[in-house]
C-alpha positions as CSV (number, residue, x, y, z in Angstrom):
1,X,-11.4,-8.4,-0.7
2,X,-10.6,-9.6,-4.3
3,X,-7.6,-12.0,-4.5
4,X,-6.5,-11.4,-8.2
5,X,-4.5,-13.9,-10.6
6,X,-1.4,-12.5,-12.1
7,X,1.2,-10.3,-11.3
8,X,-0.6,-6.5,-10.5
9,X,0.7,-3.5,-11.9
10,X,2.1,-0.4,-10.3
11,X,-1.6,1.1,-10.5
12,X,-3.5,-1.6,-9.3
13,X,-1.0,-1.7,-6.4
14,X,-1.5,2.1,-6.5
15,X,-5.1,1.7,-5.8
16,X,-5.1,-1.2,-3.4
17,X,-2.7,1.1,-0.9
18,X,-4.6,4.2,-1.4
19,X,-7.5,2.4,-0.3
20,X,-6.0,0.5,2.7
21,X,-3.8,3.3,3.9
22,X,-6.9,5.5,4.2
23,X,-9.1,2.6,6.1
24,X,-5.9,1.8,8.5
25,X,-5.7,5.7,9.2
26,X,-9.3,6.1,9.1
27,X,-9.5,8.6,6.8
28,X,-12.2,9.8,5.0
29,X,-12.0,9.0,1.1
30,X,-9.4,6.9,-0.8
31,X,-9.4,8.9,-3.9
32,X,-8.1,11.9,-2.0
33,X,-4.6,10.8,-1.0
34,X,-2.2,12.3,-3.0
35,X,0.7,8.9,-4.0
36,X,3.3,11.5,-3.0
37,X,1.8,12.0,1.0
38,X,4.0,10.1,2.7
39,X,2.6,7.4,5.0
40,X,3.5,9.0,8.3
41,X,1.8,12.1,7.3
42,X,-0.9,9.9,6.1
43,X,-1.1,8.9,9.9
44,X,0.0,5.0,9.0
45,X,1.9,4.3,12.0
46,X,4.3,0.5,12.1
47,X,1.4,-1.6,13.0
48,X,-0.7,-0.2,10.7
49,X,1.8,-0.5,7.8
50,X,1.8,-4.4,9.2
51,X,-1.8,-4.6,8.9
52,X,-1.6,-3.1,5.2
53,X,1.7,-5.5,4.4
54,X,-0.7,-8.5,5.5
55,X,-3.3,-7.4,3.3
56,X,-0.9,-6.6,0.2
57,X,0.0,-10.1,0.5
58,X,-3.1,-11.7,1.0
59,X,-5.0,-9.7,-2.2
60,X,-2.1,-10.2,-4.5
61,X,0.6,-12.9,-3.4
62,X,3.1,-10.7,-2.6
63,X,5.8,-10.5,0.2
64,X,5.9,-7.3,1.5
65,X,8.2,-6.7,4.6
66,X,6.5,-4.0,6.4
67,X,10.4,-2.0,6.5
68,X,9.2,-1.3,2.9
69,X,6.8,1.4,4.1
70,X,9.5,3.3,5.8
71,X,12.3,2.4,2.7
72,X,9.7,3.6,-0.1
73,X,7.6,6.4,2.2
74,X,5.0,7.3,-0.3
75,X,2.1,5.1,-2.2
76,X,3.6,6.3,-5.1
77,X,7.1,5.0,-4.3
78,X,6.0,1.4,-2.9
79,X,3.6,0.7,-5.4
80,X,6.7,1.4,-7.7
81,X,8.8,-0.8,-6.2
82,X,6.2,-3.9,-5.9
83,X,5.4,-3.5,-8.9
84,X,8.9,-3.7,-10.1
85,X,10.0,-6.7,-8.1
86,X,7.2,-8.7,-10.1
């Protein structure tokens, strides 16, 4: 995992959760899930959207509360908001 420098835009975020949702919820390829899936149809249950939070913060220096997956319920929407608190 890359740790970058900098705050990360609302794709980059974008890609790092596409990515991570689909290895928490084993799915097959990242580049398949739609930003507007939510993550429970995704199949990202709480302690994988912990796992995911941990890793959000640990690539990019964010806090992430893992409440925000069920406040913003879409890749699209969360990668929004991060990207918007930075």
């Amino acid at each position: 995992m890359t740790v970058t420098t900098g705050r990360p835009d609302e794709a980059e975020i974008q890609e790092f959760l596409a990515r991570e949702v689909a290895l928490e919820a084993e799915r097959p390829a990242h580049d398949l899930i739609d930003p507007d899936d939510s993550f429970q149809d995704l199949g990202l249950d709480s302690l994988g959207a912990v796992n995911v939070a941990k890793r959000l913060e640990a690539a990019f220096g964010l806090r992430v509360k893992a409440v925000y997956f069920f406040d913003f319920p879409t890749i699209g929407a969360l990668s929004r908001h991060l990207a918007e608190q930075n």
